[in-house]
N, C-alpha and C positions, 0 to 999 in steps of 0.2 A: 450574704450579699454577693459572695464574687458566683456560687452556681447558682444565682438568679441572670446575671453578665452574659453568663458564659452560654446560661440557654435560651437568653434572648439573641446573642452572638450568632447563635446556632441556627435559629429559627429566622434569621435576617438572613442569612448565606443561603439555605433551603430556596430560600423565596427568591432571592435576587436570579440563581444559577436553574430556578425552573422558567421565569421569565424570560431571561435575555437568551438562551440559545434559540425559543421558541419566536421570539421575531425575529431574528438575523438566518434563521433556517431556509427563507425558500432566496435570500439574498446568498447563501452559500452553496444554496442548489444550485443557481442561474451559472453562478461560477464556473463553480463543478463541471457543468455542463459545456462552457463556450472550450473550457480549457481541453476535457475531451474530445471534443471535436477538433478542436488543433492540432493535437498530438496523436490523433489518432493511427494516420498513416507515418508518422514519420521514425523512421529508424527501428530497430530491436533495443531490449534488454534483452542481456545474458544473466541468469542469476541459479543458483542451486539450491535444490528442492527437493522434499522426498516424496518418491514416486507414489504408482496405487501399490505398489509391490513392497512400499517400504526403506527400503535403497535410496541412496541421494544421487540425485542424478541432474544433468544441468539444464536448463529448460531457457528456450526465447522467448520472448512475446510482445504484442505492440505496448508502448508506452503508457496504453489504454486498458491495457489486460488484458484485452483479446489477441486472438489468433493464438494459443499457446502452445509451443511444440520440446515434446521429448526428445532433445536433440542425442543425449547419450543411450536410452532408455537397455542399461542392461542390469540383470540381477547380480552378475557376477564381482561386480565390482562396484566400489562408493566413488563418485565423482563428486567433491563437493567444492571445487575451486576451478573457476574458467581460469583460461590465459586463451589472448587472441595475438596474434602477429599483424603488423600489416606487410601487406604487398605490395614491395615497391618495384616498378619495373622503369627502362629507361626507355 
């Protein structure tokens, strides 16, 4: 009796988690979407990455994923933690 439960248990979970991602999908597309475009221009990420070379190296890019640039990009050395200062002037 309990692995007849368990694989109707089973077979209820299959069914609920193929349905419900598949109508809430193009409502987390729209999302996705207004929210990109928000963020699109505003500000960098700084964050570390391994390069095409292999090497970790630190890389900016828009909030949006685009625009990505190899700000370290050398083989000689692993770069895998940013620090940024700010400038303060009077």
């Amino acid at each position: 009796m309990q692995s007849r439960i368990l694989l109707a248990l089973a077979h209820t979970a299959i069914f609920f988690f193929l349905i419900v991602p598949a109508s809430a999908q193009s409502d987390q597309a729209d999302e996705s979407l207004k929210l990109r475009e928000e963020v699109q221009n505003r500000g960098w990420l700084a964050y570390s990455s391994r390069s095409e070379n292999g090497t970790w190296d630190i890389f900016l890019s828009r909030p949006d994923g685009s625009q990505r640039q190899n700000i370290t990009n050398s083989a000689d050395y692993e770069e895998a933690a940013r620090a940024f200062l700010r400038l303060v002037t009077n």
